[in-house]
C-alpha atoms as one frame of an Amber mdcrd trajectory, in Angstrom:
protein
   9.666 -39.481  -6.720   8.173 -42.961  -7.411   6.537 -43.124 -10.455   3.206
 -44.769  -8.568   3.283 -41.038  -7.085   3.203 -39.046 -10.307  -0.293 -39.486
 -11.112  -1.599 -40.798  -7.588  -5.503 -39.792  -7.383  -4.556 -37.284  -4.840
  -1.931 -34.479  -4.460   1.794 -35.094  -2.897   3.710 -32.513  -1.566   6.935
 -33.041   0.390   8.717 -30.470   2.462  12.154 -30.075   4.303  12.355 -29.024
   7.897  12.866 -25.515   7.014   9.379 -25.693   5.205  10.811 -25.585   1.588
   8.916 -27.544  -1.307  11.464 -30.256  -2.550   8.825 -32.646  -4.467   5.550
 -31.905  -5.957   3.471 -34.877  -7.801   1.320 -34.053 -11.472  -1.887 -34.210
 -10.040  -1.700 -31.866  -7.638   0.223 -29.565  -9.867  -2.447 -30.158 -12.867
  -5.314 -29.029 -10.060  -3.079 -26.092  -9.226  -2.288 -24.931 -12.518   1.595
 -24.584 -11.630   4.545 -25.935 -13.554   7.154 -27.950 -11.438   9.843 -24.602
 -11.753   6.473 -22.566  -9.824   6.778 -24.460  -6.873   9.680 -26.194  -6.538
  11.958 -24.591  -3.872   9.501 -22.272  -2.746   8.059 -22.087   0.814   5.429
 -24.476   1.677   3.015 -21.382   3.210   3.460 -19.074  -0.480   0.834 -21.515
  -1.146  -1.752 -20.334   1.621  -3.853 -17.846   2.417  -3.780 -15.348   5.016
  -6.110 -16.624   7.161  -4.499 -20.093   6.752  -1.509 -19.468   7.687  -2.450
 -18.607  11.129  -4.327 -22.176  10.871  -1.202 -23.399   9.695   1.298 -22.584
  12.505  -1.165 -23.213  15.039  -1.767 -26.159  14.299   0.525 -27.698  11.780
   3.602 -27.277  13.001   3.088 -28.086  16.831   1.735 -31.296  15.456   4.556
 -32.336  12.975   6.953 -31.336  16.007   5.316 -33.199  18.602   3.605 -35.921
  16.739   5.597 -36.669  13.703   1.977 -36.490  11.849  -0.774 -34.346  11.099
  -4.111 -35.623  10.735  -7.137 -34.304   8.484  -5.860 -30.526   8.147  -8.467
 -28.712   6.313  -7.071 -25.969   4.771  -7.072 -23.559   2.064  -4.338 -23.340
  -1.170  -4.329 -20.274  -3.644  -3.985 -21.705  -6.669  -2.171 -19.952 -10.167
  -5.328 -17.614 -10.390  -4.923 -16.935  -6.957  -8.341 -18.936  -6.084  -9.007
 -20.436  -2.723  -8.691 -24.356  -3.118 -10.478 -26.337   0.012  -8.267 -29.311
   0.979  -7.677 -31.964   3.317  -4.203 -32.129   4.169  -2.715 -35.484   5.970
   1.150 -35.245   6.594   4.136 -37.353   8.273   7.389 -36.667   9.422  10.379
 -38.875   8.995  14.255 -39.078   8.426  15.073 -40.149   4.996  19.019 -40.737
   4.568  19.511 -38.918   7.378  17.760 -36.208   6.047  14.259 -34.637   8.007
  11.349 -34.991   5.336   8.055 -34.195   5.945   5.550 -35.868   2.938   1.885
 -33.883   2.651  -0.677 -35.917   1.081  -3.651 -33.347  -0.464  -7.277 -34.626
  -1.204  -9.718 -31.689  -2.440 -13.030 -30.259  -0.822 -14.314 -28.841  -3.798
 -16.605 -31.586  -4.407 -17.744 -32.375  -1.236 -17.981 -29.187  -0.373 -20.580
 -29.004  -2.675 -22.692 -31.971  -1.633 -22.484 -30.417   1.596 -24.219 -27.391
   0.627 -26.415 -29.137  -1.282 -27.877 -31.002   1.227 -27.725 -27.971   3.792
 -30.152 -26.216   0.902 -32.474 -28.916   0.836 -32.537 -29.284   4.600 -33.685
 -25.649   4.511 -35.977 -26.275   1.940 -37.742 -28.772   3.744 -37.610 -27.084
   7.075 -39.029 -24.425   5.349 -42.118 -26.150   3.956 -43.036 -27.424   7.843
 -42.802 -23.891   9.391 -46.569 -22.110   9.301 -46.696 -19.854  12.051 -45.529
 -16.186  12.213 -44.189 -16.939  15.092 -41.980 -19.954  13.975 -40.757 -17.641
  11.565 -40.096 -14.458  13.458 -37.585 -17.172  15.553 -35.918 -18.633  13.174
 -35.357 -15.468  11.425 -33.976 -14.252  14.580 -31.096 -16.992  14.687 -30.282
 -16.465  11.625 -29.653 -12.926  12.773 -27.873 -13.971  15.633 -25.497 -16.302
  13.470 -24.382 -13.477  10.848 -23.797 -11.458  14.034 -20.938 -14.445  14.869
 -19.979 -14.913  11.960 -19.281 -10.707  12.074 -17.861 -10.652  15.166 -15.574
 -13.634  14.317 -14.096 -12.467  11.334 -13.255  -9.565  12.929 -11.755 -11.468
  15.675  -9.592 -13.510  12.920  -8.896  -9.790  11.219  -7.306  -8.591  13.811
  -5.844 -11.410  14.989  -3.871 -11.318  11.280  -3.029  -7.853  12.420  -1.490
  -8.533  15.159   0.687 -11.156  13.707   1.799  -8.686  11.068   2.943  -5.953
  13.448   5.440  -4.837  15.360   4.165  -4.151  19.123   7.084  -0.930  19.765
   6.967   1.147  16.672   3.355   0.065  15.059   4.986  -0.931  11.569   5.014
  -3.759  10.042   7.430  -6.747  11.586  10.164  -8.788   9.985   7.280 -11.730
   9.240   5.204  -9.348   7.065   8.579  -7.905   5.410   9.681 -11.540   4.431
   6.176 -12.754   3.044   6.368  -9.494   0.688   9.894 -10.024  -0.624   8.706
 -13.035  -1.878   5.523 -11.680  -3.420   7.884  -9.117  -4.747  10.577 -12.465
  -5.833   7.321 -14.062  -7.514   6.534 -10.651  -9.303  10.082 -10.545 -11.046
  10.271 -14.019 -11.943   6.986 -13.955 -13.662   6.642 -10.477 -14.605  10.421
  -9.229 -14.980   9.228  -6.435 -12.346  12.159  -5.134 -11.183  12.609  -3.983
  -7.177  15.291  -2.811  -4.715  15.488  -3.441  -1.000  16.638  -0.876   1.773
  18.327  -1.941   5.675  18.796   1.392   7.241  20.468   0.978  10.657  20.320
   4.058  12.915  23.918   5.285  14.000  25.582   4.975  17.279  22.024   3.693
  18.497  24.104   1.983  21.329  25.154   5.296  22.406  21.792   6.908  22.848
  20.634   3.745  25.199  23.908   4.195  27.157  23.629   8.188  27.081  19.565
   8.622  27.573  18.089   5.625  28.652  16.369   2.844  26.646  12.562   4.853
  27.246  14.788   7.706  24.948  15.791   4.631  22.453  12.390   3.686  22.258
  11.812   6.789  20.923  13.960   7.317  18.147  13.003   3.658  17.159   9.212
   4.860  16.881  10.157   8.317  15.100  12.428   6.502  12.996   9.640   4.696
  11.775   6.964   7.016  11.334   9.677   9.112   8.955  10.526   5.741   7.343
   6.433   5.850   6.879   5.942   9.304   5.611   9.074   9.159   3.558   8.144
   5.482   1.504   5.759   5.720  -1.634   2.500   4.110  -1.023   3.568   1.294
  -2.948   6.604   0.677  -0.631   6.858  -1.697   2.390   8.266  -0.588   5.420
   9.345  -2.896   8.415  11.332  -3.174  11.197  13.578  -6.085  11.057  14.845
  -6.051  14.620  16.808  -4.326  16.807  17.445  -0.594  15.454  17.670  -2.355
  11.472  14.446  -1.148   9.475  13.915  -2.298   5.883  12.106  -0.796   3.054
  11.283  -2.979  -0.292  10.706  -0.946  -3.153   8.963  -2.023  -6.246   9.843
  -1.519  -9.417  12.883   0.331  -8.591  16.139   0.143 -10.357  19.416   0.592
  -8.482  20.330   4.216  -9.342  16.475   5.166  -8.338  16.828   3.106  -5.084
  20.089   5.135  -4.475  18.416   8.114  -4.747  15.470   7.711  -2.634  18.039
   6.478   0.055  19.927   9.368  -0.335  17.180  11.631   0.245  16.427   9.405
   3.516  19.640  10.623   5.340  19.064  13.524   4.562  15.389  13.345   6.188
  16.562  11.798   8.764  19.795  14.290   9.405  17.681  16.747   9.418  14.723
  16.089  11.756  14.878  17.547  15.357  15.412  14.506  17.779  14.371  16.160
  20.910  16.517  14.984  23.632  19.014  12.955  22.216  21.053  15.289  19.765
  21.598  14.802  16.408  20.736  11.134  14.909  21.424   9.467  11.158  21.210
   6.306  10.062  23.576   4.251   7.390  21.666   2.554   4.342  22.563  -0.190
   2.629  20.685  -1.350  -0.922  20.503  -4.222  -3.081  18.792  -4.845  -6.380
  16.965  -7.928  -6.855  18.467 -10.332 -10.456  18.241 -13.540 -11.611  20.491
 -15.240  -9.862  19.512 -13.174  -6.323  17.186 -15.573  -3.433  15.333 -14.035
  -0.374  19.028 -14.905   1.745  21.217 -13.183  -1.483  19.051  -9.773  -1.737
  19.128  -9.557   2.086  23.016 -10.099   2.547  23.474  -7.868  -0.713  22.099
  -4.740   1.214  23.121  -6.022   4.726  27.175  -5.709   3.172  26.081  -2.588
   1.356  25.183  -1.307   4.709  28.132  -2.355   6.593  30.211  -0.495   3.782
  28.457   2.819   4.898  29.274   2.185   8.226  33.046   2.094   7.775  33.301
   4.606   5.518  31.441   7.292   7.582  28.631   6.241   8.591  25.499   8.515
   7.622  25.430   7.317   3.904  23.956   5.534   1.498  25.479   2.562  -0.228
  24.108   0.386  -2.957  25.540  -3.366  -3.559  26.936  -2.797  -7.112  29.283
   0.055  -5.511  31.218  -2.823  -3.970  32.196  -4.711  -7.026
């Protein structure tokens, strides 16, 4: 980074294509309260809120695409308190050694965010002073009625809208999108807290099978039982999600490998023996991995994912953990 940059009057942020922070300037670290190692190689949207992400890939990412540029993004940052920071977010795309970068410059709100409602009180102040009829007031009361009602209505608009991006439409759990943005929260947890976790693929057996055998309405049934046992079976504390296809996952926090192996254990068994009107018997195979220090969102994920192919040759109908490889 060029040293004009490290202390520029307003933050600089730049990204790869894939959305991963690369370079982060002093100032808008020093604002943030992070260290460079916080942010650093994670994902540019670990920074957002909920709500903003939805602001983010509706509109930031069409734009970069199709534009090269985003202009005056307002948009929220949690910072290391996990506070909502108001900025206004100005970003351009371009090819740097041959390599796509994509360079954010950050200004904050805060301030003018406050002259802003500053103002806005005074307005109402002296609007106030000028209104001396009942009926002037009975009015403006009732807007102001009619604008919470909006406002309501609106967030639960933007609520469920959140929802909906969080879930898959067959089985009602949560999708692969919501399963990645808690492995990192969980990845976050154990780099800062040394809270240990474990991660579950369970992929149902033969699944192919019951399509070809009973139809694909009978395969979207086992795929929605499937995941209301998953559901009953996880801890409350436990994420369940279905990655895609007939693969489910299951994080589990702070769960050490031979615990993970047990609780997977007692899945097939669960699962082995619930009555699957229709199609027969069904299991599934489970694979599990235990998050370390040298494990990334890709490592954990290909940990279980060979874990689980390693219960499908060797039966299928198992449970395998990653350190029974080795």
């Amino acid at each position: 980074m060029e040293e004009r940059l490290i202390k520029a009057p307003c933050g600089f942020v730049s990204i790869n294509h894939d959305g991963f922070i690369t370079e982060v300037n002093d100032t808008f670290l020093d604002w943030m309260g992070y260290e460079q190692q916080h942010l650093v190689g994670q994902h540019f949207e670990w920074l957002l809120t909920m709500p903003n992400k939805l602001i983010f890939h509706s509109y930031f990412y069409p734009s970069i695409n199709l534009e090269d540029q985003v202009d005056e993004l307002y948009i929220h940052f949690r910072d290391v308190n996990g506070n909502s920071i108001p900025y206004l977010m100005n970003a351009r795309r371009f090819i740097l050694d041959g390599v796509e970068v994509i360079d954010c410059i950050l200004v904050q709100m805060k301030n003018r965010i406050n002259y802003e409602m500053e103002l806005r009180s005074a307005k109402r102040q002296i609007e106030q002073a000028y209104l001396e009829k009942n009926q002037t007031l009975a009015k403006l009361e009732q807007i102001y009625q009619e604008i919470e009602k909006n406002q309501t209505e609106l967030m639960a608009i933007n609520s469920s809208l959140i929802e909906m991006s969080n879930t898959d439409t067959l089985t009602g759990i949560n999708n692969r999108r919501y399963f990645q943005e808690k492995l990192e929260e969980q990845m976050a947890l154990f780099k800062n807290e040394g809270k240990p976790f474990s991660l579950m693929i369970i992929d149902i057996d033969h699944f192919k099978k019951v399509n070809d055998t009973y139809g694909h309405q009978m395969g979207d049934f086992v795929l929605v039982k499937l995941a209301t046992i998953l559901q009953n079976h996880a801890r409350p504390e436990d994420v369940v999600a279905r990655f895609g296809g007939e693969e489910f996952t299951v994080i589990l926090p702070n769960t050490d490998a031979k615990e993970a192996l047990a609780i997977s254990q007692n899945l097939n068994q669960a699962v082995e023996r619930e009555a699957w009107e229709g199609s027969g018997t069904l299991t599934v195979s489970v694979g599990v991995a235990t998050f370390n220090e040298e494990d990334t969102a890709a490592t954990i994920i290909k940990n279980a994912d060979d874990a689980l192919y390693a219960s499908k040759e060797n039966g299928r109908n198992r449970a395998t953990h990653y350190y029974q490889l080795k």
